[in-house]
C-alpha positions in Angstrom: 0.0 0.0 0.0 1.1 3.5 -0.8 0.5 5.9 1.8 1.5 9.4 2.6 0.2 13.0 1.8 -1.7 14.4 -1.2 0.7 15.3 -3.3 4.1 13.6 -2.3 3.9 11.3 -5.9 2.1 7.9 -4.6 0.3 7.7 -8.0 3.5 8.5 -10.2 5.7 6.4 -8.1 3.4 3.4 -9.2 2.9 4.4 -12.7 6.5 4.8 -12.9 7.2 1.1 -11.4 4.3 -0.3 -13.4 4.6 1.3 -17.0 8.1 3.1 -16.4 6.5 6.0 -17.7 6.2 9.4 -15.7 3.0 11.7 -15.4 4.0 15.1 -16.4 2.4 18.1 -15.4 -0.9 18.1 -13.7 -2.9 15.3 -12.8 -5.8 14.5 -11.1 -6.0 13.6 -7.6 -6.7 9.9 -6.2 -9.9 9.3 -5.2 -10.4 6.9 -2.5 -8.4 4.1 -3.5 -6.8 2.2 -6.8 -4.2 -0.8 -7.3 -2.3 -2.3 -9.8 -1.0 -5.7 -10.1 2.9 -6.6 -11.3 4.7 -9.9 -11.6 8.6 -8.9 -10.3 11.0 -12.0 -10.6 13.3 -11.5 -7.2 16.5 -13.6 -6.6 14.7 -16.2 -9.1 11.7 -16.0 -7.8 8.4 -14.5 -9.3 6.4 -11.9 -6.6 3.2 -11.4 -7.8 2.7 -7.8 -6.3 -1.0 -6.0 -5.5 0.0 -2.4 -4.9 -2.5 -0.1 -3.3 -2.6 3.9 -4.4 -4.5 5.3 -1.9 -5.9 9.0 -1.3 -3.7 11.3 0.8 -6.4 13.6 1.4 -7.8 13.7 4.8 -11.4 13.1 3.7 -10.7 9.8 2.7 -8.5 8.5 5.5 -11.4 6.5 6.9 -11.7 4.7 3.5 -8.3 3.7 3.6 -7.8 2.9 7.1 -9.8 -0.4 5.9 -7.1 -1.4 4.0 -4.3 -1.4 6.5 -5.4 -4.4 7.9 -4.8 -6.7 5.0 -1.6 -4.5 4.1 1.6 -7.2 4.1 3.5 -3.8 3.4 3.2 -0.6 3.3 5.7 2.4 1.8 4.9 5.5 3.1 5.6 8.4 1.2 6.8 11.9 1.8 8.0 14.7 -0.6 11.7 16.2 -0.1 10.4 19.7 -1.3 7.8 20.0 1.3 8.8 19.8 4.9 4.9 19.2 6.2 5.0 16.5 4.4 7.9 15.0 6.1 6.6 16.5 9.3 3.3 14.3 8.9 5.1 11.0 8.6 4.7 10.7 12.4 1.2 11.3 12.0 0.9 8.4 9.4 3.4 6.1 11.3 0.5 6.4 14.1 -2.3 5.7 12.1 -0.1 2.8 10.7 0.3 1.9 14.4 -3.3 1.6 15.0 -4.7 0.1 11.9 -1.9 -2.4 10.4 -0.8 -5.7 11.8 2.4 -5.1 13.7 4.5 -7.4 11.5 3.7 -5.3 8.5 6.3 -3.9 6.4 7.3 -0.4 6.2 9.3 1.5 4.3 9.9 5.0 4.0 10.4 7.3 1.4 11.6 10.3 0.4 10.3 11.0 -3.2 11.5 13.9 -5.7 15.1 13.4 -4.5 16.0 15.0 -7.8 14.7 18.2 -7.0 16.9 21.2 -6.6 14.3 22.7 -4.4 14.6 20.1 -1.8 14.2 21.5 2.3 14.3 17.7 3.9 18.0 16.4 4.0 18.3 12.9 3.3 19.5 12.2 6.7 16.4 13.8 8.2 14.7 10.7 6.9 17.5 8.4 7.6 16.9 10.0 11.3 13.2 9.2 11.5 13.7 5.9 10.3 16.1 4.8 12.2 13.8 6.3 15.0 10.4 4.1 14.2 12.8 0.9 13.3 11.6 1.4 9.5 13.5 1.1 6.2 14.7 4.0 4.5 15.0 5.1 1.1 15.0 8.1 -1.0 13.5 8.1 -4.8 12.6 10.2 -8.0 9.5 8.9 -10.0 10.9 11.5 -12.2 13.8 10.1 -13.0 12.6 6.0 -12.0 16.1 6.7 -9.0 15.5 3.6 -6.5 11.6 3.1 -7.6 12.2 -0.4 -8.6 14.8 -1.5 -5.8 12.1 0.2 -3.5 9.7 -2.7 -4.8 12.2 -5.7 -5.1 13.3 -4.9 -1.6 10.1 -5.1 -0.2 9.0 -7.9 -2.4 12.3 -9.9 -1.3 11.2 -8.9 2.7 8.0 -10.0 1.9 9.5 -13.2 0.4 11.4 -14.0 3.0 9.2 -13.5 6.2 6.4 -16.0 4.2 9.3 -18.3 3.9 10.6 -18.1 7.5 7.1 -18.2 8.8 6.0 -21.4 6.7 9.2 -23.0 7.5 9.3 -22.1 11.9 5.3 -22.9 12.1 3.7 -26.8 12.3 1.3 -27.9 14.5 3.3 -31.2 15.2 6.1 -29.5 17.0 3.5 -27.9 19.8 1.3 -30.6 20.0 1.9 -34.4 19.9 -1.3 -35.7 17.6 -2.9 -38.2 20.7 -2.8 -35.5 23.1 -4.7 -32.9 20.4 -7.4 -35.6 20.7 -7.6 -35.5 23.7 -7.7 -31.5 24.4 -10.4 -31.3 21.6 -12.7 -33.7 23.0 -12.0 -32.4 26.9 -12.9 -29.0 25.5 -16.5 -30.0 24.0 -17.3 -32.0 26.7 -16.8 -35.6 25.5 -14.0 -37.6 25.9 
């Protein structure tokens, strides 16, 4: 899921990973919420990817809080020409707090790096990261600078915690199969 203000380039950092192509002058605003689907092939391995564009407007944060839920991962967005912005990343880290699970994935990122009219220093949002025990990374949907190593290293994260979990979880090694028997049928009643 994309998340951050209106305005910090959710919509053409995803057009720029999807079609490598970059929305030029005006545009409209998301409404609500909108997704695209990508196959990335990591390490070998393809990562079918569902990425969420959300609304940064704060009329439609209540639509969107829905989604964190089911989020596996979520990069959230600020623009290095706009300190509020970068200010409201705490804000967002809150919300993401509250509403997402508390395995989820997060990475942040500082979009429009190639700006020359840039106010957040890159280690402002090294800072911050390192504060909330996120990832960190700066990008240019302009340019296409980090956009797809943002995705391959949240697809390979991604990857790897599914693989770690499905390998460290099986029933057998908490519960020997005569005594699960047994604890169902104590708990109903019958033995």
């Amino acid at each position: 899921m994309l998340l951050g203000d209106s305005g910090v380039g959710k919509t053409c950092l995803l057009i720029r990973f999807k079609d490598k192509a970059f929305m030029s002058g005006s545009y409209i605003a998301t409404i609500g919420i909108d997704y695209r689907n990508k196959i990335l092939v990591v390490d070998g391995a393809k990562v079918k990817l569902q990425i969420w564009d959300t609304a940064g407007q704060e009329r439609f944060r209540s639509v969107t809080h829905a989604y964190y839920r089911d989020a596996h991962a979520l990069f959230l967005l600020y623009d290095v020409t706009n300190r509020k912005s970068f200010d409201n990343t705490r804000a967002w880290l809150a919300e993401i707090n509250e509403y997402a699970h508390r395995d989820v994935i997060i990475m942040l990122l500082g979009n429009k790096c190639d700006s020359e009219d840039r106010i957040v220093d890159r280690e402002d949002g090294e800072r911050l990261a390192r504060e909330y025990k996120v990832n960190f990374m700066e990008t240019s949907a302009k340019t296409g600078l980090n956009v797809e190593l943002a995705f391959i290293e949240v697809a390979r994260a991604l990857r790897d915690k599914r693989t770690t979990v499905s390998a460290s979880y099986g029933v057998q090694e908490y519960v020997e199969p005569s005594q699960w028997s047994q604890n169902v049928c104590s708990a109903c009643g019958t033995s």
